[in-house]
Each structure stands twice: as structure tokens, then as C-alpha cells.
C-alpha positions in Angstrom: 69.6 -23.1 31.0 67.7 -25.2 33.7 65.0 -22.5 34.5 63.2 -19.9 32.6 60.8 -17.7 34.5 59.2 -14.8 32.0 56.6 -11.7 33.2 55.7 -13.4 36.6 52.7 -11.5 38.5 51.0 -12.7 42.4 48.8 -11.0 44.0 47.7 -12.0 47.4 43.7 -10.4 47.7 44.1 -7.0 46.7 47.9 -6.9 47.6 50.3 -7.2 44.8 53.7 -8.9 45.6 55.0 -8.5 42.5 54.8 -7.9 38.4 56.9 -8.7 35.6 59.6 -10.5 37.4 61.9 -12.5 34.6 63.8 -14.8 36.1 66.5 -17.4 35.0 69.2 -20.2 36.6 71.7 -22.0 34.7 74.2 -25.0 35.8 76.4 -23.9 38.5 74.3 -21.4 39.7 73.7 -20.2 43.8 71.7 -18.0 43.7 71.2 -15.6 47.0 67.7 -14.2 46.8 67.1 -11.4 49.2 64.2 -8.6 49.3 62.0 -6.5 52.0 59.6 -8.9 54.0 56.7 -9.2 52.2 58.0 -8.6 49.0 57.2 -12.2 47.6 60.7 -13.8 48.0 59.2 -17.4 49.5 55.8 -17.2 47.0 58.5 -17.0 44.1 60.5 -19.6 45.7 57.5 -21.8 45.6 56.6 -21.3 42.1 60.0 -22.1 40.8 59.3 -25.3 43.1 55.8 -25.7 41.0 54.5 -25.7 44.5 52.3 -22.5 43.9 51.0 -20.8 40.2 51.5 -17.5 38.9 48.8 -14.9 38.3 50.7 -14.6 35.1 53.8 -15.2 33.0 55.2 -18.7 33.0 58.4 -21.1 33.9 59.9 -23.8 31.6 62.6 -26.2 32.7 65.0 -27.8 30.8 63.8 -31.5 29.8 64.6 -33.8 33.2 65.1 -31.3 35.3 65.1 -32.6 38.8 64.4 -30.0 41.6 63.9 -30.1 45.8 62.7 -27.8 47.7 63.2 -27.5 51.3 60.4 -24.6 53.0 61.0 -22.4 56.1 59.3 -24.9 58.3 59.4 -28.5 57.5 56.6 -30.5 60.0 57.6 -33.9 61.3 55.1 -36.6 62.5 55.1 -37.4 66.3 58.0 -40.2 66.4 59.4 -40.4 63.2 63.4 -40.3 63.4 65.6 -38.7 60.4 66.5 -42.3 59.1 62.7 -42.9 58.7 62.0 -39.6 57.0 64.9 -40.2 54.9 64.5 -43.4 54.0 60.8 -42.7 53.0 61.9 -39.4 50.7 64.3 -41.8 49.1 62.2 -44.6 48.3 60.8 -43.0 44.8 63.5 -41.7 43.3 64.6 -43.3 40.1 67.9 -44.2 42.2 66.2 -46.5 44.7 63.1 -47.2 42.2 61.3 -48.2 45.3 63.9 -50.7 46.9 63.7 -50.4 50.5 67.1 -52.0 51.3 68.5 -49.3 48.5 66.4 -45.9 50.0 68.0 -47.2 53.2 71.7 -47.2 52.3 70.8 -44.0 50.4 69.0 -42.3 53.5 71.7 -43.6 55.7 74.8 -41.9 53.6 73.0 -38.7 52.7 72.7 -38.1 56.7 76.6 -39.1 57.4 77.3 -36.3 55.2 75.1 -33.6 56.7 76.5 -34.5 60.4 74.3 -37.3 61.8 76.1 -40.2 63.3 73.8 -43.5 64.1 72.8 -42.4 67.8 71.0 -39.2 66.1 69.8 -40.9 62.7 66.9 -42.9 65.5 66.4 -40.5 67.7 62.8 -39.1 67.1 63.4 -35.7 64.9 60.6 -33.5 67.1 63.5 -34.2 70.0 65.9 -32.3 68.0 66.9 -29.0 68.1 65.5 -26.9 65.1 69.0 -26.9 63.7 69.3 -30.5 63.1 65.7 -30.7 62.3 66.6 -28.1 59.7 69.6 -30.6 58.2 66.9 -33.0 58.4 64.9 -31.3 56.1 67.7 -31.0 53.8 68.8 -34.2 54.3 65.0 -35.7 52.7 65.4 -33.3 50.0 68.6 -34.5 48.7 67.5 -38.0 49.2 64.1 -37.4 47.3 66.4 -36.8 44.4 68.5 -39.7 44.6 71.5 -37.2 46.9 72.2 -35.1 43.5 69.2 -32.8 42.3 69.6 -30.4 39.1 67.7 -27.4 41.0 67.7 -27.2 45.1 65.7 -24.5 46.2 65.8 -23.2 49.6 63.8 -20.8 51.9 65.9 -19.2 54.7 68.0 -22.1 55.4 70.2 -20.7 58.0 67.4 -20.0 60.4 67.7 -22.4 63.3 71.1 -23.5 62.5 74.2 -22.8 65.0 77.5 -21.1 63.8 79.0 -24.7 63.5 76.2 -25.8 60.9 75.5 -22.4 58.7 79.7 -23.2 57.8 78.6 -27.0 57.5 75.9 -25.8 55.1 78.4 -22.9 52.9 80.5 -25.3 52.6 78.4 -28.0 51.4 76.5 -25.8 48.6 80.1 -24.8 47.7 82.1 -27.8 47.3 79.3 -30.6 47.9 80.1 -33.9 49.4 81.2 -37.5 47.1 78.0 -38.1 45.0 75.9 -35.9 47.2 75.9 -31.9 45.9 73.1 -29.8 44.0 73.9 -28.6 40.4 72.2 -25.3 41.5 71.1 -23.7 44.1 68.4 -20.8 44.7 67.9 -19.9 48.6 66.3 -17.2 50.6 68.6 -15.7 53.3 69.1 -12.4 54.8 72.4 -14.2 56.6 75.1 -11.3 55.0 77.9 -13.6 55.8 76.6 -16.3 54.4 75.4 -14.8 50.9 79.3 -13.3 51.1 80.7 -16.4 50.8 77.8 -19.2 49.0 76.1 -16.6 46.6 77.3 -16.5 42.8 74.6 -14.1 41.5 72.4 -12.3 44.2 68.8 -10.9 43.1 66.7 -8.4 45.5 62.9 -8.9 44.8 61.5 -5.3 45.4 59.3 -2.4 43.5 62.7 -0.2 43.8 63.5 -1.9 40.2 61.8 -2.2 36.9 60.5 -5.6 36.3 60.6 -5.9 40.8 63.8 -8.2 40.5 67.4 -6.9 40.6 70.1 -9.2 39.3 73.9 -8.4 39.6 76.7 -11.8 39.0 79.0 -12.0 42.1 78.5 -12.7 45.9 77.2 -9.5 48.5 79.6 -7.0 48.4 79.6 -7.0 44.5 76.1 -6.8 44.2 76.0 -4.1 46.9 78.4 -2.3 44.7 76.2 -2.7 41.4 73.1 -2.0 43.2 73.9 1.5 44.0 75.4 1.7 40.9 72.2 0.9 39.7 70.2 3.3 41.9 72.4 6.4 41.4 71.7 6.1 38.1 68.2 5.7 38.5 68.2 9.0 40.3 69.7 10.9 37.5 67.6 9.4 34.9 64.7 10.2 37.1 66.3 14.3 37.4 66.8 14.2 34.1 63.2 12.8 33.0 61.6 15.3 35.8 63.2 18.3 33.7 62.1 17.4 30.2 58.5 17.2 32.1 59.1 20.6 32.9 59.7 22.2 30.0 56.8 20.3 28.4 54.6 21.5 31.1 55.9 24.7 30.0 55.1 24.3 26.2 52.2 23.0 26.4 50.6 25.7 29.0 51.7 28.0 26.4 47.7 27.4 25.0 46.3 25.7 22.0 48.4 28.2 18.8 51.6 26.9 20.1 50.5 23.4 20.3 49.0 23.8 16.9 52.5 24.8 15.6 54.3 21.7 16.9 53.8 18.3 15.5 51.7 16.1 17.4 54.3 13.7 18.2 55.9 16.1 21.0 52.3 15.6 22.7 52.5 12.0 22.8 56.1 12.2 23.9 55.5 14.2 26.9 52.2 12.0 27.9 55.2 8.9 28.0 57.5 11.2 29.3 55.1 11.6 32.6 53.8 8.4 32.9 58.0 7.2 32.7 58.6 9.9 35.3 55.6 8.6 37.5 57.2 5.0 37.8 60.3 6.2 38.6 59.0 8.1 41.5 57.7 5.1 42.7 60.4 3.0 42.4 62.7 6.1 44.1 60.0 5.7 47.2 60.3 1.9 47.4 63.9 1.8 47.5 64.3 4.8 50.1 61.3 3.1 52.2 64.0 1.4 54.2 62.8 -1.0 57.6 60.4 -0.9 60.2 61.8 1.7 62.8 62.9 0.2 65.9 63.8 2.0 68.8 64.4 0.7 72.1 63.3 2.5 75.1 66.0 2.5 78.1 64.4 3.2 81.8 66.7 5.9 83.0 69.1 3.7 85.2 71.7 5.2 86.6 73.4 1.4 88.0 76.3 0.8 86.0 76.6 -2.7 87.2 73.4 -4.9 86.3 74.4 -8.2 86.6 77.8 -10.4 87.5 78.3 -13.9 87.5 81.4 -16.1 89.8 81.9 -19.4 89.3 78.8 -20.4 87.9 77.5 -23.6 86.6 74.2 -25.3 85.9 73.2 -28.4 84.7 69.9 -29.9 82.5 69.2 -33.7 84.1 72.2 -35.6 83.6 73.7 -33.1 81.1 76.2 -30.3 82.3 75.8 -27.2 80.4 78.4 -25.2 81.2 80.4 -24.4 84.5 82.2 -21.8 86.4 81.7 -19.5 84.2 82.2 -15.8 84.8 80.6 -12.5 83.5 79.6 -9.3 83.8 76.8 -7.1 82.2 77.2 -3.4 82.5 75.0 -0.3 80.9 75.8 0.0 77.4 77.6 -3.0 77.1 76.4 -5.6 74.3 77.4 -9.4 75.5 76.9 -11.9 72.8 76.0 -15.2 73.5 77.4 -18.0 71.2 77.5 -22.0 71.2 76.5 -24.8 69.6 72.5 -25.8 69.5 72.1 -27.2 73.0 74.9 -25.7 74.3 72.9 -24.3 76.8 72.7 -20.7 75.7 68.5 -20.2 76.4 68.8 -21.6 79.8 72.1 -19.3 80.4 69.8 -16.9 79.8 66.9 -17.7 81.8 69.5 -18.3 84.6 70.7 -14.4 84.6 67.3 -13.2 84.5 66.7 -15.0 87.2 64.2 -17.4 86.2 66.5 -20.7 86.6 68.8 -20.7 89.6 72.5 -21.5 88.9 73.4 -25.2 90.6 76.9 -23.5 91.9 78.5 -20.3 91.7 77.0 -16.9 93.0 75.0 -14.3 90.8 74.1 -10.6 91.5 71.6 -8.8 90.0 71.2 -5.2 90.7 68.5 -4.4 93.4 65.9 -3.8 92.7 66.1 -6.1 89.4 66.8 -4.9 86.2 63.9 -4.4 83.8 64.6 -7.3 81.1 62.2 -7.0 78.0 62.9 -10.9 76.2 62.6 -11.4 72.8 62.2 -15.1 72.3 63.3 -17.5 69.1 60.1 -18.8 68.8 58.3 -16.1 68.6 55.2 -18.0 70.4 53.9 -15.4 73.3 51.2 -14.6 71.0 48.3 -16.9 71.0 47.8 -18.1 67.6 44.4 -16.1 67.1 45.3 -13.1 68.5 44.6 -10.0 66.8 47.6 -8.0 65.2 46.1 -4.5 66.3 45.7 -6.9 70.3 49.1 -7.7 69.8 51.4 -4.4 68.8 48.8 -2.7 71.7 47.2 -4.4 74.3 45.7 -1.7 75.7 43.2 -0.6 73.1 43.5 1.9 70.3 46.5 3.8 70.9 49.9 3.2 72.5 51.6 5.0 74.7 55.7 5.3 73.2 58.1 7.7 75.4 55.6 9.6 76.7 53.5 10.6 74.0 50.5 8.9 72.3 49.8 7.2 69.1 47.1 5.7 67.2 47.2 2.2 66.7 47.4 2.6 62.5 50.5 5.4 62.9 52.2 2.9 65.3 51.7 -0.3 63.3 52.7 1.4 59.7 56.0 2.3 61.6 56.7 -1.4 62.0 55.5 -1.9 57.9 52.4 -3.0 58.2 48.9 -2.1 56.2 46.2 -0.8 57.8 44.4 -4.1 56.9 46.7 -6.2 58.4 45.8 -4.9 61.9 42.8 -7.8 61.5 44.5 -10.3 60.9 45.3 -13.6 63.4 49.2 -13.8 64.0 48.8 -16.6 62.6 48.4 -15.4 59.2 51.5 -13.2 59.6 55.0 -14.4 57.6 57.8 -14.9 59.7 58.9 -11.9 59.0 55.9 -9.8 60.0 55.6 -11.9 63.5 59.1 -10.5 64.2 58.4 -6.9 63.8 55.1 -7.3 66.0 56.9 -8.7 68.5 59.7 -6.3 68.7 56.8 -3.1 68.4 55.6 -4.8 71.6 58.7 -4.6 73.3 59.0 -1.1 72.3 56.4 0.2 74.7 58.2 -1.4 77.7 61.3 0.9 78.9 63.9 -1.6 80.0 67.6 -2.0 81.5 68.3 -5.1 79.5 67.4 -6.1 76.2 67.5 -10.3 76.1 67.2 -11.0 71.7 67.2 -14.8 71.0 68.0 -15.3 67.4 66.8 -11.7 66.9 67.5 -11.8 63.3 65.1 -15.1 62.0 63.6 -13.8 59.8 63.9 -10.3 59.3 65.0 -8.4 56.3 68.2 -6.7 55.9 66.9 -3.0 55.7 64.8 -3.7 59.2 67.8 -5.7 60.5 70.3 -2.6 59.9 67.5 -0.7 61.9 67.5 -2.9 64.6 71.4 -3.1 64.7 71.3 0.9 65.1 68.9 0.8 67.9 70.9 -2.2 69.6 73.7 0.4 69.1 72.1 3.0 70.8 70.0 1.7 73.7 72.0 2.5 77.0 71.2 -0.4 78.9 72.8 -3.9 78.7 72.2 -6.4 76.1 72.0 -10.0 75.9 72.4 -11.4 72.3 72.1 -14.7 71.1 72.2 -15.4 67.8 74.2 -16.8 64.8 73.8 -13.7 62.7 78.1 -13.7 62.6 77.9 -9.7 60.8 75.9 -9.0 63.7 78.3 -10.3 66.2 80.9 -8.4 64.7 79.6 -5.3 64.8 77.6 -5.1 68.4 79.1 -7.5 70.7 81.8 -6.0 73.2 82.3 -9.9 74.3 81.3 -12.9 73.5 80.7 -15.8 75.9 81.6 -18.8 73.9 79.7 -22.2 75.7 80.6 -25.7 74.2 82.3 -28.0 75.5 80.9 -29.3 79.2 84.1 -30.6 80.3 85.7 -26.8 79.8 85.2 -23.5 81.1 83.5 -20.9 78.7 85.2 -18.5 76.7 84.9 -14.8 76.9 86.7 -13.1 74.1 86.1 -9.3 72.2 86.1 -10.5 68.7 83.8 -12.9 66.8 87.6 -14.9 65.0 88.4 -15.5 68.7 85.3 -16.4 69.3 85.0 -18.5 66.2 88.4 -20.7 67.3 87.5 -21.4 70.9 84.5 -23.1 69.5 86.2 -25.0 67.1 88.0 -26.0 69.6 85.1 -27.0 71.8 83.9 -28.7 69.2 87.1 -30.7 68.1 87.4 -31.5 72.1 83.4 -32.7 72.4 84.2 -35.1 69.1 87.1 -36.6 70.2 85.9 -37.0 73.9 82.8 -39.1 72.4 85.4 -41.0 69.7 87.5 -41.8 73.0 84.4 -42.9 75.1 83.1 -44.8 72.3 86.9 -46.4 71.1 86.4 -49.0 73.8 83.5 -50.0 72.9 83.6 -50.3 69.5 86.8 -52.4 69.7 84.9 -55.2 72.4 81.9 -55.1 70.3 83.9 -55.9 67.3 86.2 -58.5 69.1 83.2 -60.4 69.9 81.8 -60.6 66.1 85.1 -61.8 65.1 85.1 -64.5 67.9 88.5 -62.9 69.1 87.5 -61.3 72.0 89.4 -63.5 74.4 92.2 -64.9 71.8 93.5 -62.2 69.9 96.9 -60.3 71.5 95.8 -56.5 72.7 97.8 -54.0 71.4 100.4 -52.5 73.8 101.7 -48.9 74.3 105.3 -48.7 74.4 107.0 -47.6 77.2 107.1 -43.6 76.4 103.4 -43.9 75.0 102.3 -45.7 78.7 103.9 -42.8 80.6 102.3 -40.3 78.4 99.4 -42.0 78.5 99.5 -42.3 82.8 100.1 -38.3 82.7 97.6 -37.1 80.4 94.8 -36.3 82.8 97.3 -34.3 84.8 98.6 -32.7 81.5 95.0 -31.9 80.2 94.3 -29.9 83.4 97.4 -28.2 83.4 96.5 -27.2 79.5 93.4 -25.9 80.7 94.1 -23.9 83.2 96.5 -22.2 81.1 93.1 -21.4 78.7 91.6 -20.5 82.0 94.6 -17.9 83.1 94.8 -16.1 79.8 91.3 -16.3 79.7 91.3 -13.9 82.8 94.5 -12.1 81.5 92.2 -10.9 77.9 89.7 -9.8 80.2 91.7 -7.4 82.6 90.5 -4.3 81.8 94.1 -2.3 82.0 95.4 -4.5 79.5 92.9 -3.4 77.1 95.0 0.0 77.0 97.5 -1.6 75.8 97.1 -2.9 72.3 100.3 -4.9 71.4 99.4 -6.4 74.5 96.3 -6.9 73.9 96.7 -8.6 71.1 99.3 -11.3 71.9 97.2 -12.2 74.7 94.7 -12.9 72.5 96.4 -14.9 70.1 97.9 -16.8 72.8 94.5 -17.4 74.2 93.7 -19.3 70.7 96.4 -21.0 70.8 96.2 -22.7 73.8 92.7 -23.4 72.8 94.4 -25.5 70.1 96.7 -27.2 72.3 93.8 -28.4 74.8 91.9 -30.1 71.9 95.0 -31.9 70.3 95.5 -33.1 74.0 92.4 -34.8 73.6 92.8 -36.0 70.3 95.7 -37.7 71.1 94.3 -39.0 74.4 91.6 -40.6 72.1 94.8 -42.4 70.0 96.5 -43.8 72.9 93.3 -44.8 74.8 92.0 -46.6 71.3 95.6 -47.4 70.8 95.2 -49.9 74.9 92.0 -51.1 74.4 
């Protein structure tokens, strides 16, 4: 057993988290931890991380134990790159024992493993995108234990990453990587796919169970299955309990003889009866108090059509984004947004809104232009000290919602929170709860397009089934960006896959089309920088050896040489095949037709395939002449 945790009790102020929670991890171990926000899931992460002490109870550790924790947030000082925060983690652990040379070898493996090459190892980390600030954070962890802790706790680690690094990330807590893996793992996530396929045991921290915690061996779907095991049970216990009360009621109103004829025990047996039947009430409210309500408001637009896209392209500086792509946004119609981080996804946005102008291409919005209501992944419109009760209603002491009007308190305990919360700075709020304000304030504007980027961060999963209804329901468009893949799955009508520059996005209808164009994106961007960089690499290490104008270069033979002078030609010719079926998938008449349908598709993945192994072995024969 590596950790104990007995009768654990926090309170915040008057505001109890949680009581009684036992708690326990052995070797091998990964643990999914999941609960309502609020519920204490990061406090208890902390104190397992002897970052934070109980109220009560206690936690013992096997002898030795070493444990990381990596937090929701990890700050980085102005300038420092990953290599230097690495290096720096690494420098006590009883690996390096303070040898600088050692914590840099260390730092420098540890962040080959999680992804960085050299260029991004020295590139300042407050440049990066939060997803590779996030394997940063990981990356210092590990290192701080030498690349192999006993215990590595983590706090929402998903959040920030793209598609390409939450599968990185499974598949490292999974299989780990040479000498660099956790024995166990403990993590905070509300990522369904993700607990699906990492978790061993799953626990939900909530005052639905006895004790708070709930702990059932096996990944989601089996501790889905246990849990309402669990709580049918509960409710018959809780039937059966509430008739015994009954009939004790009854007995005892029968007056003072009757009790006098019955022992005293059967007293004292119905005063525990009540007080069992009391707690289970409780628990029966917690665990039907599902999430904050979220409705979206549509404006009453009859325009089908609210926004279409030809040919249209944009780029950052220097860096092309993505180019003549086409789409089109109709009422009703959910489009998903998906890409690597700094694919370009935010500013594809901004772009159909209207807020960035596209560098070629034409776009039509409706006229006049839809309503957009924008739901940002920073979650930073609110000024850090503004009021909670200023932010969920700007307008004073009551909202105005469809029509009708509300008081301030009934509209802010429909998003979860306590009366005393409306006091509070933003600032104060968990991640969580700066989520749900943000979405109660886009509830009181009626809107033609909903814009959600990274809409899930943070929320839990009975508030993030809510949400998924009311993106269900709303009968304008919506843009969605996120890497939530269960959320994909189930809303998204198409998906706009942006990754590579050098190719035209994909648009696909389900999220394992979508999931192999931008493997193959990603396969193509890799091999395009091995092929730039082959060159290079080969000079640079000519030079060293003093060979650079002595040594023979390698020749192609005659077939390679041909296929090497007809590869450009063939590359094109391969992607304009990916941009033809591309077009095919999305003719609406073949949608009728499902066999159809679905060899399109399939060929559309295919020829995904075939572009990046064109570039792959472009990258051999170019390294191959050099």
C-alpha cells in the first residue's frame, strides 16, 4: 500500500467540502477522481500531495514514498524555457544529487519523451501554448523525482492539451516511456474518454455516498455500472428504512401504556432508525441535484444560411494557418472545430465572426449579422475583482431570462452557486465556478450562433451533460472547439479538421474520420520538418567530421532519381484526390445513400494515408541525396 488516507474532513469557512473520506492507492494504481465542482476533488488532491492539511483524519505513506504533483495552473517566470525549468526541478533529486551536467541530461531526456525536440526545449515556456506549457509541467514533475515517482498526482491534466497530446498523455500513464513512468497515478479529470481508457479504479467525491467518496475497480463505463448499482440500492434501503419509520411513528403515537409494554430498546431503535433515514435523504438529494441548468436562448431567426466560407485562407506573420478552406454554418447545425494547439482554430474563429478578415477566399455572413454570443478558453472577460452577483447580472438585482424576471439569488442558485458566493471577487471562484458564471451570462443574450472555446475546462460531468442537452437543443448554429472527443461525438454534424499548412482542411461527419485526417496532418507536418531539417543536419555533421568536401555523397539510383524528380507532381496529384473526395463526402445527396456514404468515407481516410507516406518517403529520398 503506498497511501493511506483515514476519516478525512475540510471545511472552507462555514462550507464543508467533505467528511469522513477514507481513501487508499496501491502499486499500479490510476486512479480517475471525478465529483461535482466544488466538491473538494483538487483540496483532496493537495492533501494527498501534503500540500494542504486536513481538518481531520490523517494520511500515511509507505516508507520512501516519492510523490509529484502537477496543479491545474503551473506559473512560469518571464523567460525561463522548459530545459531551464527542467533542469532546475531535476537538480535535487537523489538521481542528480545536485550535479548540474546530470539534472541536464536528465531534463533534456524527460522532455524528448513528452514531445519537445531541441528548438522547443529553449524557447521561453510563456510563448507556448497552454498545452505544451501543460507537458511542461509534467515534464518538471517527473524530473523532480529523478523521471520515475512512486505517487504522481494530477489535477485536470487534459485541460489545455490538443487531441494529439490527451492520447500522448493516456498513453504515457499507461505504458510509460524507458525509465520514465509513474508507479501510480491519482488525477482529476472530467475528460469521459480519457478516464475510459487510463483509469483502473475511478472514485466520485460527493455527499450522494456515505463516507463522500465512492470507489468502484475498473475504468468509466464499469464504474458507471456499479454506481447505479450502488444508488438503486440506496433507494430501496432508503424505502425500506422510510417504512419501518412508519410503523414506529405509528407505535409510538399509540401514547405512553403501549410504550410501557414494549421494551425500551424498540425506542432507541426507532431514534437510529430516523436519524439513518434522515442521512439517506440527504444523500438521495445530493445525488439527484444534478448540474447547473443551462439553456441557451436562440433569437427567433428564420435565415437558414448564417455563414459560408469559399476558398478561404489566412495567415499569422510568416505562418500559414490554414487555406482554402470551405464551410458552411446553417440553423441547427453543430460544426466542430478540431486541430492541433496552434493550428489556428481561435483565429478561424474570430475570422467567421468577422473580427479578422480572411487573407483570400470570400465569406458571407447573413445580413444583417448573426448574433454570436463567444465563450472564450480563458475565461478572462471578467475583471479579476469583479463581483459574482456584477458578473452573472450586470444590470442590477434581477435578470431578465426569456422574458420573464428573476432575482439575482434564484438566477445564480440555478448555475450552483450559494447565496454567499454572490460577494465574492471572480477571482476567488474555482475553475469550475468561473465557467458556469460565464455561461449564466451568456444566457441572458438570445443569439443565432453559439461560439464555445474549450467549453468543457473545467466543468463537471453532471453540468457538462447539461450543457451537451442545451447545445442539442438551441436552434441556431454552433461553433465548437474543443478536445472533449465524447463531446465531438455526440454534437458535431462536421468537423473541420485544420493541421497541416501545406494541406487543405478536412471536413468529415464523424470524430474516427476526423481523428485520421489529423494523424495524417500530423505525420505530414513531422516529416515535412525531418525533410527540411535532413539537409541540414547532414552539412552540419559533414563539417564536424571534417568531411564535408571529401567524403562521396550518396547517390539515388536511377528509378529512385525519377521518383524523386516526380514527387512534387505526385504529391499534388495525391492531394487533390483528398481534396475531390473531400467534396464528394460532403454532397449532400450522397448522404442518402449510406453504402455510399460510407465507402466515400473510408476512401477519404485512405487517401489521407497515402498523402502522408508521400511525404515520408519524400523525406527518405531527399535525406537519402543530400
Amino acid at each position: 500500500m503506498l497511501l493511506t488516507a483515514t476519516d478525512l474532513s475540510k471545511s472552507h469557512g462555514a462550507r464543508q467540502l467533505f467528511r469522513g473520506v477514507c481513501f487508499s492507492v496501491e502499486a499500479g494504481d490510476r486512479i480517475g477522481l471525478i465529483g461535482p465542482n466544488g466538491a473538494g476533488k483538487s483540496t483532496l488532491l493537495r492533501m494527498l500531495a501534503s500540500r494542504e492539511e486536513s481538518d481531520e483524519g490523517g494520511i500515511q505513506c509507505a516508507r520512501g514514498t516519492v510523490t509529484v504533483y502537477v496543479a491545474q495552473r503551473e506559473e512560469f517566470a518571464a523567460g525561463v524555457t522548459a530545459r531551464q525549468a527542467a533542469t532546475t526541478a531535476a537538480l535535487p533529486c537523489a538521481r542528480c544529487h545536485g550535479d548540474v551536467h546530470e539534472a541536464e541530461v536528465l531534463a533534456a531526456v524527460i522532455l524528448g519523451k513528452i514531445g519537445f525536440d531541441d528548438a522547443r526545449m529553449d524557447m521561453p515556456l510563456v510563448a507556448l501554448s497552454g498545452g505544451w506549457q501543460k507537458r511542461a509541467a509534467i515534464a518538471c514533475g517527473l524530473a523532480s523525482a529523478g523521471g520515475s515517482p512512486d505517487l504522481l498526482l494530477l489535477d485536470e491534466p487534459t485541460n489545455h492539451l490538443d487531441v494529439e497530446g490527451i492520447e500522448w498523455l493516456e498513453r504515457f500513464l499507461v505504458k510509460g516511456a524507458a525509465d520514465i513512468h509513474a508507479e501510480s497515478v491519482v488525477f482529476v479529470t472530467h475528460d469521459r474518454v480519457f478516464l475510459e481508457r487510463v483509469a483502473t479504479r475511478v472514485g466520485e467525491l460527493s455527499r450522494a455516498y456515505p463516507g463522500g467518496l465512492f470507489v468502484a475497480d475498473g475504468n468509466f463505463s464499469e464504474f458507471l455500472r456499479r454506481k447505479r448499482e450502488f444508488l438503486d440500492a440506496q433507494v430501496k434501503i432508503e424505502a425500506s428504512l422510510a417504512n419501518e419509520v412508519r410503523i414506529d411513528n405509528l407505535w409510538l403515537g399509540r401514547g405512553a401504556q403501549a410504550r410501557r409494554t414494549k421494551a425500551k430498546g424498540r425506542i432507541d431503535e426507532s431514534a437510529v432508525r430516523r436519524e439513518q433515514l434522515s442521512e439517506l435523504n440527504e444523500r438521495t438529494t445530493a445525488a439527484g441535484s444534478g448540474g447547473a441548468r443551462v439553456d441557451f436562448t436562440g433569437s427567433g431567426r428564420r435565415t437558414r444560411k448564417l455563414i459560408a466560407a469559399q476558398k478561404i485562407s489566412k495567415s499569422m506573420g510568416a505562418k500559414l494557418l490554414f487555406k482554402e478552406l470551405d464551410l458552411e454554418l446553417v440553423n441547427g447545425q453543430c460544426l466542430g472545430l478540431m486541430g492541433s494547439n496552434g493550428s489556428g482554430k481561435t483565429t478561424l474563429l474570430r475570422v467567421l465572426l468577422g473580427e479578422l478578415q480572411p487573407d483570400s477566399g470570400t465569406l458571407q455572413r447573413a445580413d444583417p449579422p448573426p448574433r454570436a454570443v463567444f465563450l472564450s478558453q480563458s475565461r478572462v472577460e471578467f475583471p479579476p475583482q469583479t463581483l459574482l452577483r456584477d458578473a452573472i447580472s450586470p444590470h442590477g438585482e434581477k435578470v431578465r431570462f426569456r422574458g420573464s424576471e428573476m432575482h439575482i439569488t434564484a438566477w445564480s442558485r440555478r448555475f450552483l452557486f450559494n447565496d454567499d458566493q454572490l460577494l465574492q471577487s471572480v477571482s476567488q471562484l474555482s475553475g469550475g465556478e468561473l465557467a458556469r458564471a460565464h455561461i449564466a451570462r451568456m444566457m441572458l443574450e438570445p443569439a443565432d450562433v453559439l461560439v464555445l472555446d474549450e467549453p468543457t475546462n473545467d466543468l463537471d460531468l453532471p453540468t457538462l451533460a447539461v450543457l451537451e442537452d442545451s447545445i442539442e437543443d438551441f436552434p441556431g448554429g454552433v461553433l465548437l472547439v474543443t478536445h472533449d472527443r465524447a463531446m465531438l461525438e455526440r454534437l458535431a454534424e462536421r468537423i473541420i479538421v485544420l493541421g497541416s499548412p501545406d494541406l487543405i482542411p478536412s471536413s468529415v461527419t464523424s470524430l474516427d474520420q476526423a481523428l485520421r485526417a489529423l494523424s495524417a496532418f500530423e505525420k505530414a507536418n513531422a516529416l515535412a520538418e525531418k525533410m527540411q531539417s535532413a539537409p541540414v543536419a547532414v552539412a552540419v555533421a559533414s563539417v564536424a567530421n571534417g568531411t564535408a568536401s571529401t567524403a562521396p555523397r550518396k547517390k539515388l539510383n536511377y528509378n529512385e532519381q525519377r521518383e524523386f524528380d516526380g514527387m512534387e507532381a505526385t504529391i499534388a496529384k495525391a492531394e487533390a484526390k483528398v481534396t475531390l473526395l473531400d467534396k464528394q463526402v460532403n454532397e449532400p445527396s450522397l448522404l442518402a445513400n449510406h453504402a455510399a456514404y460510407s465507402k466515400a468515407c473510408a476512401e477519404l481516410g485512405a487517401a489521407h494515408s497515402a498523402v502522408a507516406d508521400l511525404y515520408s518517403r519524400w523525406a527518405d529520398l531527399e535525406a537519402k541525396r543530400a
